[in-house]
Structure formats: C-alpha cells, structure tokens
PLY file of the C-alpha trace (Angstrom):
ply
format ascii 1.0
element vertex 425
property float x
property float y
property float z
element edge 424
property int vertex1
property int vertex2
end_header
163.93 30.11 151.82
161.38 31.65 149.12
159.68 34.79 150.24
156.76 35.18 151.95
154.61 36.74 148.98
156.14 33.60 147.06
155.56 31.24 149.43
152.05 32.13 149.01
151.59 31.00 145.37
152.18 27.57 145.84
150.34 24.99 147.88
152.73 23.62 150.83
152.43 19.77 149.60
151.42 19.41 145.95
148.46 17.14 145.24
148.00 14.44 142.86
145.77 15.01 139.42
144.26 12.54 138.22
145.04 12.84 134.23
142.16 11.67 131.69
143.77 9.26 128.82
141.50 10.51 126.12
142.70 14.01 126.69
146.71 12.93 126.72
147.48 14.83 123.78
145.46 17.74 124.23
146.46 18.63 127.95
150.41 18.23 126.41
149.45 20.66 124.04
147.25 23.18 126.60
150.54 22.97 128.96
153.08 23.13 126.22
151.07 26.55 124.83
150.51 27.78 128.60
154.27 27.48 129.36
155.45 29.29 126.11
152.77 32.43 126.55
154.13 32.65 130.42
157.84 32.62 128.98
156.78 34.98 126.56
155.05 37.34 128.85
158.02 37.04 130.94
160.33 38.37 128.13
158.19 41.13 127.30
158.40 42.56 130.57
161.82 42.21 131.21
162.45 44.02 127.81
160.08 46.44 128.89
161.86 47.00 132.55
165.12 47.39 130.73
163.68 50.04 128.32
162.50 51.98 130.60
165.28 52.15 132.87
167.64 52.51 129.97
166.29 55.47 129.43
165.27 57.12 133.10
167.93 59.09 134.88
168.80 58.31 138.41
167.51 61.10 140.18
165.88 61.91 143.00
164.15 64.84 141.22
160.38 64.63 141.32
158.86 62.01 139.35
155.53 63.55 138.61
156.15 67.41 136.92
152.00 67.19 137.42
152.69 68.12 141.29
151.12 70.91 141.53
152.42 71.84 144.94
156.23 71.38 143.49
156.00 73.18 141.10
154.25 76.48 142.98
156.88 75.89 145.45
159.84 76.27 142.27
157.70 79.13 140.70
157.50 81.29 143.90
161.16 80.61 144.53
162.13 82.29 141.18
159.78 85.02 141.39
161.86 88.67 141.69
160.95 90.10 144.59
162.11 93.68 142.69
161.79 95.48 139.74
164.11 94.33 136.62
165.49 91.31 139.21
167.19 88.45 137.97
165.55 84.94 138.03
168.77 82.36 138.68
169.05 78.60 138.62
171.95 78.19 141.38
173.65 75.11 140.89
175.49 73.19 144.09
173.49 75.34 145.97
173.38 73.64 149.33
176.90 73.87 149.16
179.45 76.43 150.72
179.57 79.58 148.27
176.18 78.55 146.49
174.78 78.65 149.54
175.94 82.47 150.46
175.37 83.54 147.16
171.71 82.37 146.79
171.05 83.92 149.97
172.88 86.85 149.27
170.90 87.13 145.81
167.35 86.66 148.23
167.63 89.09 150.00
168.70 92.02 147.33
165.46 90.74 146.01
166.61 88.66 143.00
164.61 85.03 142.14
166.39 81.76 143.08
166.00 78.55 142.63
168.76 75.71 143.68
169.66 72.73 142.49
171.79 70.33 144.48
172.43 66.40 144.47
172.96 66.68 148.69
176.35 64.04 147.66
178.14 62.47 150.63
181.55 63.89 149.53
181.56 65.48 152.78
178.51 65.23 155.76
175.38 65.84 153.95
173.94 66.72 157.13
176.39 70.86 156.65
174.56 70.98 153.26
170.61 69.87 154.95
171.08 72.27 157.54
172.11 75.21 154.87
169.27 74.29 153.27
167.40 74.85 156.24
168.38 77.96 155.92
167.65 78.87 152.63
164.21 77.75 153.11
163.56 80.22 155.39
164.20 83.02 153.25
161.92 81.24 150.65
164.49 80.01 148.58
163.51 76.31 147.42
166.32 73.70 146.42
165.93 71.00 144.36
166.81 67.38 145.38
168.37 66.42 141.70
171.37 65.48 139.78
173.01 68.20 136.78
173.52 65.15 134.67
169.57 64.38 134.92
168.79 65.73 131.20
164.73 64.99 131.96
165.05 67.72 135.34
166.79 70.19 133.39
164.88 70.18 130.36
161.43 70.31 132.68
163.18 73.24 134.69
163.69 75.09 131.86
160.61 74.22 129.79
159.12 75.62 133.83
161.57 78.65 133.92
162.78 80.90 131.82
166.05 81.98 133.85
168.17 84.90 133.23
171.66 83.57 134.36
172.72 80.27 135.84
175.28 80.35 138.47
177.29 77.04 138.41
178.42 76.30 141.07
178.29 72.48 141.70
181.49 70.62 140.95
182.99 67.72 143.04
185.74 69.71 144.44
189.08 69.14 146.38
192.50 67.71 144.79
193.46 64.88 146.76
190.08 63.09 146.91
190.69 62.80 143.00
193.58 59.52 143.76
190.55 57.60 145.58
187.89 58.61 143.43
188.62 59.64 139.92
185.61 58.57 138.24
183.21 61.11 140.70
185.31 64.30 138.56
184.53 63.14 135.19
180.40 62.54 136.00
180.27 65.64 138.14
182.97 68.75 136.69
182.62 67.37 132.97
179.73 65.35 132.06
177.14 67.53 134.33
178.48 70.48 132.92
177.95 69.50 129.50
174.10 68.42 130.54
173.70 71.98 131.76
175.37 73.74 128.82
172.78 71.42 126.43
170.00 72.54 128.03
171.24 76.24 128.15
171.81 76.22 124.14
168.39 74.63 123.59
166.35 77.61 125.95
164.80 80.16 124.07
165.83 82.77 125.13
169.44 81.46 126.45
170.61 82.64 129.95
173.59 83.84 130.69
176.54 81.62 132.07
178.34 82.09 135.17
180.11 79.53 136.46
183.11 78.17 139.05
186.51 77.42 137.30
189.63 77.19 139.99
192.53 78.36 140.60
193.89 74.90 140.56
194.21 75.86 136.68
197.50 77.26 137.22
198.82 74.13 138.00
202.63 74.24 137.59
202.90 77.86 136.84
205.70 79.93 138.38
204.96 83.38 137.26
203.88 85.64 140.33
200.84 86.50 140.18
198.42 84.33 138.54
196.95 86.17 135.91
194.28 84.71 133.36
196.50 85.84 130.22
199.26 83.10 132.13
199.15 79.34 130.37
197.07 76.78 132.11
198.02 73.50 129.64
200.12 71.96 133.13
197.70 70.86 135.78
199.12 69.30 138.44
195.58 67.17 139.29
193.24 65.28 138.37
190.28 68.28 139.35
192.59 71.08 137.67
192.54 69.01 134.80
188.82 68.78 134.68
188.72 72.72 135.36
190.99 73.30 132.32
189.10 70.77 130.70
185.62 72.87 131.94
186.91 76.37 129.92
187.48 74.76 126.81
184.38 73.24 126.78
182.20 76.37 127.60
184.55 78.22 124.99
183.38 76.33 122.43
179.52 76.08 123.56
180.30 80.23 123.70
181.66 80.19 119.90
179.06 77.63 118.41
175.88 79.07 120.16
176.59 82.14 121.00
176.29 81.48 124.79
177.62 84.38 127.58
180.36 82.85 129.41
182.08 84.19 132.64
184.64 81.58 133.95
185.38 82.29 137.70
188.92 81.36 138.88
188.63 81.03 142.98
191.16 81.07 144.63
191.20 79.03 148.40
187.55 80.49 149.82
187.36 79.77 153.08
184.74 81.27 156.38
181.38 80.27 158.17
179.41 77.43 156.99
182.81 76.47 155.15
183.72 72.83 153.35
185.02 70.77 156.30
187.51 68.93 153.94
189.56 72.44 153.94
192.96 72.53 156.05
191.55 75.82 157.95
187.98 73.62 158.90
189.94 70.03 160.13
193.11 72.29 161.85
189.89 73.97 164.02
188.18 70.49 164.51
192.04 68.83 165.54
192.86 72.13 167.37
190.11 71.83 169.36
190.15 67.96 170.06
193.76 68.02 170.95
195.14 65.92 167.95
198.23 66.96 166.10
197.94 68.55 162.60
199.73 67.74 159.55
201.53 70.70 158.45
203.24 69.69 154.47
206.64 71.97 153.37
207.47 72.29 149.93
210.53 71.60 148.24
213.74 72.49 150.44
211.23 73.35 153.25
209.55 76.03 151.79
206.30 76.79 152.97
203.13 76.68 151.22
201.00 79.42 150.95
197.33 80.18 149.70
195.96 83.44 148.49
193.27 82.94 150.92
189.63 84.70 149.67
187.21 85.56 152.62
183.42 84.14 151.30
181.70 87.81 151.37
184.20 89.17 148.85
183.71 86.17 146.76
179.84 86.22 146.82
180.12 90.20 146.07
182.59 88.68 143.29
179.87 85.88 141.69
176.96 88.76 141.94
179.03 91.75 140.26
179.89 88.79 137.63
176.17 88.04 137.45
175.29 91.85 136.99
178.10 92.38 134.43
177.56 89.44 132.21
176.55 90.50 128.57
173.32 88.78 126.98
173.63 85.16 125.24
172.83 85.62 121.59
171.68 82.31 120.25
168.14 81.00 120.51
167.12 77.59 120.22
170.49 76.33 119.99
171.21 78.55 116.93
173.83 81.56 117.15
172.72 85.16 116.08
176.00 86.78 116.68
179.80 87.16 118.65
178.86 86.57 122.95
180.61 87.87 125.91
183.53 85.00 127.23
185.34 86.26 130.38
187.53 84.37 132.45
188.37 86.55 135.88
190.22 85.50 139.24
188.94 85.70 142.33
191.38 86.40 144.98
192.55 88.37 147.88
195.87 88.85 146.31
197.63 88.23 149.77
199.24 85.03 150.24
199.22 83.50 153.74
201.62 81.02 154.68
199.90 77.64 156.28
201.88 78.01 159.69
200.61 81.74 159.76
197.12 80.26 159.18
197.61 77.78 162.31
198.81 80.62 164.13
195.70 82.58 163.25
193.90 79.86 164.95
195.42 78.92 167.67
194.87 82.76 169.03
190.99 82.55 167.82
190.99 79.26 169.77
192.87 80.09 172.66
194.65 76.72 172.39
197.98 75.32 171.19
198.27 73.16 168.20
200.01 69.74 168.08
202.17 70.09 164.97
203.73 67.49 162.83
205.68 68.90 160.00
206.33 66.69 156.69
207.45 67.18 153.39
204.51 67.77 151.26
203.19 64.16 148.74
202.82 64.21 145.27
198.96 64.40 145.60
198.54 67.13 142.99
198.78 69.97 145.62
200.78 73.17 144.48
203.00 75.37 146.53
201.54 78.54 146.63
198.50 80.10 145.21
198.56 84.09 145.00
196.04 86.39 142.50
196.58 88.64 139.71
192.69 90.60 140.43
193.36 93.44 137.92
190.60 92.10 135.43
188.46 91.79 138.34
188.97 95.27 139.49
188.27 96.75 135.99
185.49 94.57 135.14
184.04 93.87 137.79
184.75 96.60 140.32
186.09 93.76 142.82
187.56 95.10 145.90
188.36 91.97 148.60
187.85 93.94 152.00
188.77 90.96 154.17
192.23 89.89 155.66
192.79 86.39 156.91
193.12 88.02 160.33
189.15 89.06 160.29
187.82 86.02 158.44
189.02 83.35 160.75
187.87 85.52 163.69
184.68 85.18 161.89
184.92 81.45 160.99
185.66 80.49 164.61
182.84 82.61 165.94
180.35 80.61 163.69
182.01 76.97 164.28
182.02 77.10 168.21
178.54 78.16 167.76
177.35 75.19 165.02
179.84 72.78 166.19
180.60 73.79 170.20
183.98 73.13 171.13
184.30 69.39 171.43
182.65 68.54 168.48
181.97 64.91 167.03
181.29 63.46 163.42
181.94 66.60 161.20
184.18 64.64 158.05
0 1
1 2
2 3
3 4
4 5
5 6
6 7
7 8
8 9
9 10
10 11
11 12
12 13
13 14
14 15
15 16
16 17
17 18
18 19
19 20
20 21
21 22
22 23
23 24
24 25
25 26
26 27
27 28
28 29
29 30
30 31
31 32
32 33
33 34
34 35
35 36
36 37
37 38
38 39
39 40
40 41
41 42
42 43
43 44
44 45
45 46
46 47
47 48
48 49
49 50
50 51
51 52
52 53
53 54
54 55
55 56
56 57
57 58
58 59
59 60
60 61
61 62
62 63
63 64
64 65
65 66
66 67
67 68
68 69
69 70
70 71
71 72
72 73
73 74
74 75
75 76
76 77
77 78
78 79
79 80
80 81
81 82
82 83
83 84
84 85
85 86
86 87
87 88
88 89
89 90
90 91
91 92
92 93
93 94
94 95
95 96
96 97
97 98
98 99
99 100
100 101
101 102
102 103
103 104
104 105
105 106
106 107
107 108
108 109
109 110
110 111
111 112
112 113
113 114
114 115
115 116
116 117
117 118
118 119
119 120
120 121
121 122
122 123
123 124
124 125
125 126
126 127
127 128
128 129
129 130
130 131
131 132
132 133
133 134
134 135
135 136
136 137
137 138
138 139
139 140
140 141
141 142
142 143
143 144
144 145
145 146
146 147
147 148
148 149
149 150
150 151
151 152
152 153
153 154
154 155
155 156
156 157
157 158
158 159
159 160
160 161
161 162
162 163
163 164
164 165
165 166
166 167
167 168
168 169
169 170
170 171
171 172
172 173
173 174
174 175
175 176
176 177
177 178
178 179
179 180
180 181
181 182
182 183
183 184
184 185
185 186
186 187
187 188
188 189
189 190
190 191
191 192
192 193
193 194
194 195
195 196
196 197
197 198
198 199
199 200
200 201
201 202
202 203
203 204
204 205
205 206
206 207
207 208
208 209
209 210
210 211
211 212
212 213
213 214
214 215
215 216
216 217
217 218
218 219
219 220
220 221
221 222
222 223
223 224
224 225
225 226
226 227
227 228
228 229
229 230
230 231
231 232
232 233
233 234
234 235
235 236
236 237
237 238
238 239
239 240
240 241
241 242
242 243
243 244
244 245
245 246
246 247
247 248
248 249
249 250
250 251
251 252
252 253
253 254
254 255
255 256
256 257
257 258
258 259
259 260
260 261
261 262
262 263
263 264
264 265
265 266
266 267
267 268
268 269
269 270
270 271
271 272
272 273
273 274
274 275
275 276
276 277
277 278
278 279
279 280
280 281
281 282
282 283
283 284
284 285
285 286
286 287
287 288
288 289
289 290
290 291
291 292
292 293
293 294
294 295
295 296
296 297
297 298
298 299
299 300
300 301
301 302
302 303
303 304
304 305
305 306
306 307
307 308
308 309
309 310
310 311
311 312
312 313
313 314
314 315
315 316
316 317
317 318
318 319
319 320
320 321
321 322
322 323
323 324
324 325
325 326
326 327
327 328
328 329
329 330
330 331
331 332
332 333
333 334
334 335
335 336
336 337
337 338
338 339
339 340
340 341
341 342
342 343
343 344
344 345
345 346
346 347
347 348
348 349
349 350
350 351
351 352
352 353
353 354
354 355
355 356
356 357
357 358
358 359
359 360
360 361
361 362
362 363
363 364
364 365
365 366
366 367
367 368
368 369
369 370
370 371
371 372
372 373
373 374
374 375
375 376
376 377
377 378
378 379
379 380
380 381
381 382
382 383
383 384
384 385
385 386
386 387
387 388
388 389
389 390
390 391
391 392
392 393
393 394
394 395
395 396
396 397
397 398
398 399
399 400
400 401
401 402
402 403
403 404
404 405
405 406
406 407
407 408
408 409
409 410
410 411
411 412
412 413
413 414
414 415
415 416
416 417
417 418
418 419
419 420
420 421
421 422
422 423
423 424
C-alpha cells in the first residue's frame, strides 16, 4: 500500500492522452530530457543527504548553538558562585559519582556544567531523576554524546573551563561478554574526542579523570599500589582502563596536558549503580529471591576494598584542587605537565558474605543464598588499596566503614525505591 502523502500524487485511474503525430519526435525528446533532469535531481540529493550525514554526529546535543536560551542556561551553570572558583565540564554526570561530585562542587560554590549521553546501560530513569536534582541546585546537564566532536568543540569555543572531571565510561566487567563494542566507543574512542578538544583549548584545562581499579587485573601483591604492574587485565573494561592511561600519558607528554588518573576502587552508597552486587542483593533481599554468592578458587571468598561515595567525592575534589596547570596552548607544548595516577580506596577489604550480612541487619530480613564457584567473566578475587600517594598528595582520609555506608545506602533506597520495589535493572 503506498502512503498516504504518495497516494496523493497520482490520479486513482490514469487517463488517456491523446498524442499529436506531428509532435512524435519532439514529445520523445521533452520526456526523454524530463526523465533524465528528475534522475539527476534525484542523485544530487541523495549525494547531498549522504554528505551531510557523513559528516553530522549522532547526538542529541542541540542542533542550533544560536539558542539563545541554551546557551544562558550553560553559561549560568558554569558561572563561580565564589571568588577564584573553578569552572568544570563534568563528564557522566547524571551518573553515580558525577552526580555527587557536581553537586558537591555546587554547593562549595565552584561552576558546573554536565555532560551526559542518559545511555540505557542501566534505567535511565536513576540518572533523569539525579538530574532532577542537579537542576535544582542550578547545575545544567547536557543531553550529548563525548564522541560528538561538533558539541565539544562548541562547548569549549562557549567555555573556557579550568578542569574537566571525566567521569563517563561504560562501566561494569561482565556486561563487556554481551557487549564489547559499547567499551571501545565509550572508555576509548570518547576519551580520545575529549582529550582532542582539551589539546586544541587555549588555554588547556586540567585533566581529571576515572581510571579503575580493575587495572590490577591479575596482580597478587597486597596492596595495590600504583608503582605495581598493570600489563594483565583480566577484562575486557580493565583492558580499556589500562588502555585509557597510556593514552592520556602520551596526550600529557606531546601537549603538555595535566593528567590525574583516578584508580576507584568498588564505590558504592545512595543514589548508587543498580548493576552493583550491594544494589541487586538489597532489591533480591527485599523481594525474597535468593542471591548468587561466587567463591574463588578452593572456596575462598572474594572480597572488595569497598569505598563509601563521600570519601571518594572528597577524593575527585582534593584531586581537582591539587592538579598542576596544563602547559600547552593550542595544541602546542610549552613545557614538562603534572601526570598522577592515585588510588582511591578505603584500604579495608570486606568479604561479600560480610557485605550480605551487613544487609540483612539494615534490612531486617534473611537472605536466600546460593553459593557457586565464581565464572571466568573477568571478575578478580579481591580488591584491597595501597592509599599512601593519596594521603601525601592529596590529604585523603576515607572516614567511612562499610558498617555506616550501607546503613546509609538502605536509608536512601527504602526511601527512593520503598520496600517492594519493581523495575529498577
């Protein structure tokens, strides 16, 4: 069936013409000329379509930099509300720590501005209603894609920021077997966009940004301390971390860019990633259904180094305080620039069954428990912090125990979620 507006172009039953002999040869010719400038049109715009979308990103960033109300909206957002503040682009900042640090940055008076791609990696309804949020404390996010060289290089012809806080990465280690390709676009081509655009500003922030401590990978020396080799990961997404510090190292040696490389190690609390263990154990707690518990080899448990949110944000802003100047301009280097890379920990490793123990108190309910060897998904044993560089350059002090921060956590999930709650993954 041809569509309606299509439909409309042509007459339901096609009449008869009447064709003039003496004018045989010159209608074949009008017709023959008519149908080769339509099929000539025709391939001119199709060329024309596929130039331009060739070279348009896919974004959802604002089409028109003219809007005058968009771009008040992004200038009043990075405005320092103090003297000497710091104007930051916060990237992934809809997510869980960007969305705690931006706020956190807010409210000491600093300017903000995020940038977040709202993905569907987990419900994109968490990261709308921290947005929510963030609005309300006059923080404006934009709807947009780090890969999306036309946003950036508006943003910072727009802005001139003083650090970037990276943030945005497609995170978690077993999502990597089902979707491989989403690591690649998101922890190594978008942060290859953003370091482009950074060499290019004039003058160049400074770079702070989220490595993991899924670097470690197959590392057995207790604790994990950045002078410890990294060249084993054990996943796809350490792999693209590891792959992430080389990359800024040499952006930091070529152009003279400030680099501080953030190791995190398991962050967990309110307003938290729901593909965590601690967020589904409370959601599986709660609705009755057994957890999977994993062992290591010869029934070891596992055990995280878990890192209460408020000491990490306190972490990112010291790091953001601390960072030395960039010293290139227009993507040509002046002279030697800061590169740091520093863990953030709590330096006490929890086991996972102490964790569901943790919760089941907080709760006030059993958990169903099924214990199983642990896959080869890319997971590691045991996680646990060297934080001396921290402490020295940072003056990190984590002030939280695991105890404290799942109180916390529970306090804020009964109250988002309620206790039989529906649709969170």
């Amino acid at each position: 069936m041809r569509p309606l507006m299509e439909e409309g172009m042509f007459p339901s039953t096609p009449g008869k013409f009447k064709m003039e002999r003496g004018h045989h040869i010159h209608r074949l010719y009008h017709r023959c000329f008519a149908c080769s400038t339509t099929f000539f049109i025709w391939i001119f715009f199709l060329l024309l379509t596929a130039s331009y979308f060739s070279f348009q990103p896919l974004s959802s960033s604002p089409t028109s930099w003219s809007d005058l109300h968009w771009q008040l909206q992004v200038r009043s957002s990075a405005t320092p509300r103090r003297p000497s503040g710091l104007t930051v682009l916060v990237t992934g900042a809809a997510g869980f720590i960007g969305s705690h640090c931006s706020l956190a940055l807010r409210k000491r008076g600093d300017g903000v501005v995020g940038l977040d791609n709202f993905n569907s990696y987990y419900d994109p309804s968490l990261k709308k209603a921290r947005q929510s949020l963030l609005s309300k404390h006059s923080i404006f996010i934009i709807d947009g894609d780090i890969t999306d060289h036309l946003l950036l290089s508006n943003l910072f012809r727009m802005i001139s920021f003083s650090h970037i806080l990276h943030l945005a990465a497609q995170a978690g280690v077993r999502y990597a077997i089902q979707n491989p390709s989403s690591y690649i676009h998101s922890n190594i081509a978008g942060l290859v966009s953003l370091l482009e655009s950074i060499k290019s500003a004039n003058p160049q922030p400074s770079f702070i940004w989220a490595s993991s401590s899924s670097v470690y990978g197959l590392n057995h020396n207790i604790p994990f301390s950045e002078s410890h080799s990294t060249d084993r990961p054990a996943s796809l997404y350490a792999a693209t971390k590891k792959a992430g510090e080389e990359i800024t190292h040499a952006y930091n040696h070529i152009y003279g860019i400030s680099i501080t490389a953030l190791r995190f190690f398991t962050v967990y609390g309110p307003w938290g990633r729901p593909d965590m263990a601690y967020f589904f154990f409370t959601k599986s707690i709660l609705a009755g259904k057994p957890i999977t518990i994993y062992r290591g080899p010869d029934g070891v448990n596992l055990a995280r180094d878990f890192t209460y949110i408020d000491d990490i944000v306190r972490g990112c802003i010291s790091s953001l305080d601390t960072a030395g100047k960039s010293t290139g301009t227009g993507g040509k280097k002046r002279g030697p620039a800061t590169y740091r890379i520093i863990n953030l920990g709590n330096t006490s490793p929890v086991t996972v069954p102490t964790l569901v123990s943790i919760l089941e108190r907080n709760l006030n309910v059993k958990a169903k428990k099924n214990v199983i060897e642990m896959p080869a998904n890319g997971d590691v044993p045991f996680t646990h912090a060297n934080i001396t560089v921290a402490m020295v350059e940072l003056g990190y002090r984590p002030s939280t125990n695991l105890e404290a921060g799942i109180k916390k956590f529970v306090k804020w999930y009964l109250s988002y979620y309620g206790r039989n709650p529906r649709g969170i993954l």
